[in-house]
C-alpha positions as CSV (number, residue, x, y, z in Angstrom):
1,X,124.0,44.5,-147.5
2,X,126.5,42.3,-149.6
3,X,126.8,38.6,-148.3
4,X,130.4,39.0,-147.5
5,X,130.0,41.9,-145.5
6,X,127.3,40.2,-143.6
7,X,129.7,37.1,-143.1
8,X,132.6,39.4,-142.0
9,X,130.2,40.7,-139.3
10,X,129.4,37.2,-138.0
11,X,133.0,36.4,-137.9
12,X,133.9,39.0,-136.3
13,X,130.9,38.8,-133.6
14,X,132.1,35.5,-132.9
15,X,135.6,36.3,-132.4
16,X,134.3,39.1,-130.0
17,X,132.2,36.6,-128.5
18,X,134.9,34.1,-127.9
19,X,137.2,36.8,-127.2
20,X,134.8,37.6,-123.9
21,X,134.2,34.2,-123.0
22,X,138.2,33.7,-123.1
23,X,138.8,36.3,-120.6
24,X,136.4,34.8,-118.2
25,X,137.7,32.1,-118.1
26,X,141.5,33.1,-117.4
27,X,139.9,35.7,-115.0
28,X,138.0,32.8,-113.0
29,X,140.8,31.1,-113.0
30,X,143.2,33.3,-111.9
31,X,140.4,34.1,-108.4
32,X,140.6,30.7,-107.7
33,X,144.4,30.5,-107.9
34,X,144.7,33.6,-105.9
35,X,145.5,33.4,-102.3
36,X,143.8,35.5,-99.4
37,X,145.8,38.2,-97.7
38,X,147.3,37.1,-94.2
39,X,144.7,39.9,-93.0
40,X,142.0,38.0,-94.6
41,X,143.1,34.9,-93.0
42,X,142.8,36.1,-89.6
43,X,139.4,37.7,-90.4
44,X,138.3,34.2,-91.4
45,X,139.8,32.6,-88.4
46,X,138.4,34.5,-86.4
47,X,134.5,35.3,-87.8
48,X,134.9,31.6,-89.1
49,X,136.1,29.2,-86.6
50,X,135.3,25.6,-88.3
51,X,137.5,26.9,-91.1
52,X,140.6,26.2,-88.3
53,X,139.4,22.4,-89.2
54,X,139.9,22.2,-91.8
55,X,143.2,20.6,-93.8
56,X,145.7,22.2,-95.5
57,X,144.4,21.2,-99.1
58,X,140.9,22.3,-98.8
59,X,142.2,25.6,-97.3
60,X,143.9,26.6,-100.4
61,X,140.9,25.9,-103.0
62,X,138.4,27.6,-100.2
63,X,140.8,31.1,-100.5
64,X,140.2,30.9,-104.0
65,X,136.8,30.1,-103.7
66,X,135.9,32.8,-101.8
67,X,138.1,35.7,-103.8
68,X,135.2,34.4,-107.1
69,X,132.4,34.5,-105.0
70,X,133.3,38.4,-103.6
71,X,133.9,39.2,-107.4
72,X,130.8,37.6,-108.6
73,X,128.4,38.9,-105.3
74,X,127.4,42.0,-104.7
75,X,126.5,42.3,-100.9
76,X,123.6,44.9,-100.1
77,X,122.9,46.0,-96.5
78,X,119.8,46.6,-95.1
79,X,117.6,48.5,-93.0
80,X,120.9,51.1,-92.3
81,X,123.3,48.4,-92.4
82,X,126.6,49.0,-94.0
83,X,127.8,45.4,-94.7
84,X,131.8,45.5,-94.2
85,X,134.3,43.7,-96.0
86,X,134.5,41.2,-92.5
87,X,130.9,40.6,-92.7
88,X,131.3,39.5,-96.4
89,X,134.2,38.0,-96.0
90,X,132.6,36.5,-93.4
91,X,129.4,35.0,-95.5
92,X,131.3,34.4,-98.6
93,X,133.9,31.6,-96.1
94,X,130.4,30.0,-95.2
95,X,128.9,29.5,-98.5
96,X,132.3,28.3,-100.2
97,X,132.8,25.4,-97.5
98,X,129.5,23.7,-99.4
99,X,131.4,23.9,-103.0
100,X,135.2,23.8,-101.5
101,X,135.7,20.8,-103.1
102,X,133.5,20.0,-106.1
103,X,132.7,21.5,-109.0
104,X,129.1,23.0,-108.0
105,X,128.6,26.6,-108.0
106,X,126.5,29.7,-107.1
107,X,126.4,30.4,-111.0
108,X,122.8,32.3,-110.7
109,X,123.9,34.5,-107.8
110,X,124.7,38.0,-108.0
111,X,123.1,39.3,-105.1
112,X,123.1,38.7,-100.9
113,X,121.1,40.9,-98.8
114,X,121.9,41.7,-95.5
115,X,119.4,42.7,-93.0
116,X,121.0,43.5,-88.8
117,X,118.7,41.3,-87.6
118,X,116.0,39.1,-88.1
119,X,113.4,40.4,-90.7
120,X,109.6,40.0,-91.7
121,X,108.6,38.1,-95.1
122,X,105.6,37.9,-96.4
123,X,104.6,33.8,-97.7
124,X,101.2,33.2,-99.7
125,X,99.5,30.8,-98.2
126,X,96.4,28.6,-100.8
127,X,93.5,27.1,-99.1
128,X,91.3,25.5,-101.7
129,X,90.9,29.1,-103.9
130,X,91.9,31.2,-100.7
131,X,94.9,32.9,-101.0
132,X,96.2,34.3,-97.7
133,X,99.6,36.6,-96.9
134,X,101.1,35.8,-93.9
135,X,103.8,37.9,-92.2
136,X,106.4,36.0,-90.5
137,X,109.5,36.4,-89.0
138,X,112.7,35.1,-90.3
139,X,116.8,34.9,-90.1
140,X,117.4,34.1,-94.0
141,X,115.5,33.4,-97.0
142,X,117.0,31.5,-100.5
143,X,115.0,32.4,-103.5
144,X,115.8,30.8,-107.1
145,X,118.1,32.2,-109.0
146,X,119.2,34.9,-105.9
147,X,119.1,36.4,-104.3
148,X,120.1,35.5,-100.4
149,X,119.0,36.7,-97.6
150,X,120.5,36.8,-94.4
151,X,119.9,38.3,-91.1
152,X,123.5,38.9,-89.7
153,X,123.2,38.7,-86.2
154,X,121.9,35.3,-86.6
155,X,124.7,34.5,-89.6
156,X,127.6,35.7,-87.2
157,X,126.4,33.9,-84.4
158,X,125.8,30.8,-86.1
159,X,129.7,30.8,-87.4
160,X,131.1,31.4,-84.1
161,X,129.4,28.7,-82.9
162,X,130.6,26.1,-84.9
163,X,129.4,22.8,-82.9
164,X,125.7,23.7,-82.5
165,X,124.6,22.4,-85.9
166,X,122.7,25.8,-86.6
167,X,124.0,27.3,-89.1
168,X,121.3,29.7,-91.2
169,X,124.4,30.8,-93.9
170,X,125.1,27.0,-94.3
171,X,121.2,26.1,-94.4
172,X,120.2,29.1,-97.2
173,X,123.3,28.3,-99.4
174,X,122.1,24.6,-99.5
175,X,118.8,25.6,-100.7
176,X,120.9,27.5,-103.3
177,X,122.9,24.3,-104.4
178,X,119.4,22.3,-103.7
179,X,117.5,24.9,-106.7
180,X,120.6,24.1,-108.9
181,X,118.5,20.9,-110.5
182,X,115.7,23.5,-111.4
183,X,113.5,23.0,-108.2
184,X,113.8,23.2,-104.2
185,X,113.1,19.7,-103.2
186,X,115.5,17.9,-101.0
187,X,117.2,16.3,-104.5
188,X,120.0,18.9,-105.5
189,X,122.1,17.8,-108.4
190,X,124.4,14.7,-107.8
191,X,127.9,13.9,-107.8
192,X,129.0,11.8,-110.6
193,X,128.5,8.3,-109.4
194,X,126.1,8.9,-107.3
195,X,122.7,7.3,-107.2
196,X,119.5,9.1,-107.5
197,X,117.4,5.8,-106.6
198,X,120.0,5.6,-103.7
199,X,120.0,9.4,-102.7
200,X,115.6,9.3,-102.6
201,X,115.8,6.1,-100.3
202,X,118.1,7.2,-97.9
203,X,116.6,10.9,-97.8
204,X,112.7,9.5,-97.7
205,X,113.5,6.8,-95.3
206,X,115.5,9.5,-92.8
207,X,112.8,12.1,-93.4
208,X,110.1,9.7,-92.1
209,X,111.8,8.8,-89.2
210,X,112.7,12.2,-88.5
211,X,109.0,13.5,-88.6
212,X,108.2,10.3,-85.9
213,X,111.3,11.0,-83.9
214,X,109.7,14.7,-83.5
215,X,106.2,14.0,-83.3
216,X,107.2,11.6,-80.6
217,X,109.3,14.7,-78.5
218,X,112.5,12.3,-79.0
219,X,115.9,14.3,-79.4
220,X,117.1,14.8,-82.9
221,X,120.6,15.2,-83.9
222,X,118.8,17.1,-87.3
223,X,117.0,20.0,-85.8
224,X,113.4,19.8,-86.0
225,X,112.3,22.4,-88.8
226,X,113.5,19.6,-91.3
227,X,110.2,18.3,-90.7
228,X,108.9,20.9,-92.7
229,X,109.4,19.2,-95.6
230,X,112.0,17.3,-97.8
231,X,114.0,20.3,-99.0
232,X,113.9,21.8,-95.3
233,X,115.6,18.2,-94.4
234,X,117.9,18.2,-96.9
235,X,118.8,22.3,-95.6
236,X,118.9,21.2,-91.6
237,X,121.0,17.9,-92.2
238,X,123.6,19.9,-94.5
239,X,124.1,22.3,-91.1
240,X,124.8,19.2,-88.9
241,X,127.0,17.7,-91.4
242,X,129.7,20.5,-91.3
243,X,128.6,21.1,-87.5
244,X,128.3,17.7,-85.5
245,X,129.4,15.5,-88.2
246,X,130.6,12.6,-85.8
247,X,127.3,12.6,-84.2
248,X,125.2,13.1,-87.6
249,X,127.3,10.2,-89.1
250,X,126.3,8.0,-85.8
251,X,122.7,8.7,-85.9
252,X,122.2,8.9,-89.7
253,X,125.1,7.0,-91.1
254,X,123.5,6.9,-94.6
255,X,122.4,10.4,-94.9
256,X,126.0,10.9,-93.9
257,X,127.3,8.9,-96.4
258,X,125.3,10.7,-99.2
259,X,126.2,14.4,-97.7
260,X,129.9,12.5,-98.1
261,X,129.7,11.9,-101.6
262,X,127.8,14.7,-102.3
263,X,130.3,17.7,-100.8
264,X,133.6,15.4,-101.6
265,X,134.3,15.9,-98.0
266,X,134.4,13.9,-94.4
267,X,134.2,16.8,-91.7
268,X,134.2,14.1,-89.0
269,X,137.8,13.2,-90.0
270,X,138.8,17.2,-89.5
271,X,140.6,17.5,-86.2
């Protein structure tokens, strides 16, 4: 093939290319300028009540927040259910409250399951060269790169309750923002500013106490699966933070400070 045919093709691969990556962007754009319907707004009071909280500013980017995330998701019921556009809607408020106002996002995420209930899992357990499979029980999972998966009698009942600092659609979505750095650890990526050296202090020094404050049967304001390890901490404290912030910034001020930075938000200030 002649060299200027060959160079003719590149160039017009590359506008094609750039032609694509255009439209994405003025499409993603356009979602996140888009407002919700007023029959959206009432699904999402309702199924959604911390979103009542929050102000006027933050409601507007959460709208368009969720309209990208119910182009970019596909939901898939399980087990017989048929996942409803509440139920999504529903999900899709939860998850956007985390990246409201920053600009983190789900970008590996195309898929959320939805089981009716809670739902078995198998984990591999090592001992030494043993390998065992457990079958446990469970209200959601996170995996890397997607998808979600969420039991949604447990999701809708941790929404409507919005002061019990359980939350499982808050707590799988901040693995999901936690596996953004490349691994599930307790150390998601970091606002600019922000201190890693700072971030591993705070979190290492309120993990520790935690794990006494349970071992000891004292009350935690965290709940006490966050003794499972760093990244379960990490999960569990983001759930209080957007839950019983008042009381999460009076027992943990510094964790709260971090979540703070972190999110670009102060729930404790939302009346």
């Amino acid at each position: 093939m002649p060299v200027f045919l060959i160079l003719i093709l590149i160039a017009v691969g590359a506008a094609v290319y750039g032609y694509r990556v255009s439209a994405r962007k003025r499409r993603r754009q356009e979602l996140l300028e888009a407002a919700l319907s007023d029959d959206e707004r009432a699904i999402i009071a309702d199924q959604v009540p911390l979103v009542r909280r929050l102000p006027q500013d933050l409601r507007e980017k959460l709208e368009g927040k969720i309209n990208l995330f119910l182009e970019q998701v596909e939901f898939q019921g399980c087990n017989g259910l048929d996942v409803t556009d509440e139920m999504a809607l529903s999900i899709a408020t939860q998850a956007c409250l985390l990246v409201v106002n920053t600009e983190a996002w789900y970008d590996d995420l195309t898929t959320v399951m939805v089981y009716p209930g809670a739902f078995k899992s198998v984990r591999a357990q090592m001992d030494g060269y043993v390998v065992t499979e457990a079958e446990i029980i469970r209200t959601g999972e996170s995996w890397s790169r997607g998808p979600v998966i969420l039991s949604w009698a447990d999701s809708e009942q941790g929404a409507q309750d919005d002061r019990d600092g359980h939350n499982v659609v808050l707590h799988e979505f901040a693995h999901q923002l936690d596996n953004r750095s490349g691994h599930t650890d307790g150390v998601p990526l970091l606002n600019r500013g922000q201190s890693f050296a700072e971030w591993s202090r705070v979190f290492e020094e309120a993990y520790k106490r935690h794990v006494r404050n349970v071992e000891a049967g004292r009350r935690t304001v965290i709940d006490a699966y966050g003794m499972e390890g760093y990244e379960e901490f990490f999960a569990t404290s983001v759930e209080v933070f957007f839950e019983k912030p008042a009381r999460l910034r009076h027992d943990e001020p510094d964790v709260y400070e971090q979540l703070q930075q972190l999110f670009c938000l102060d729930p404790a200030t939302w009346t």
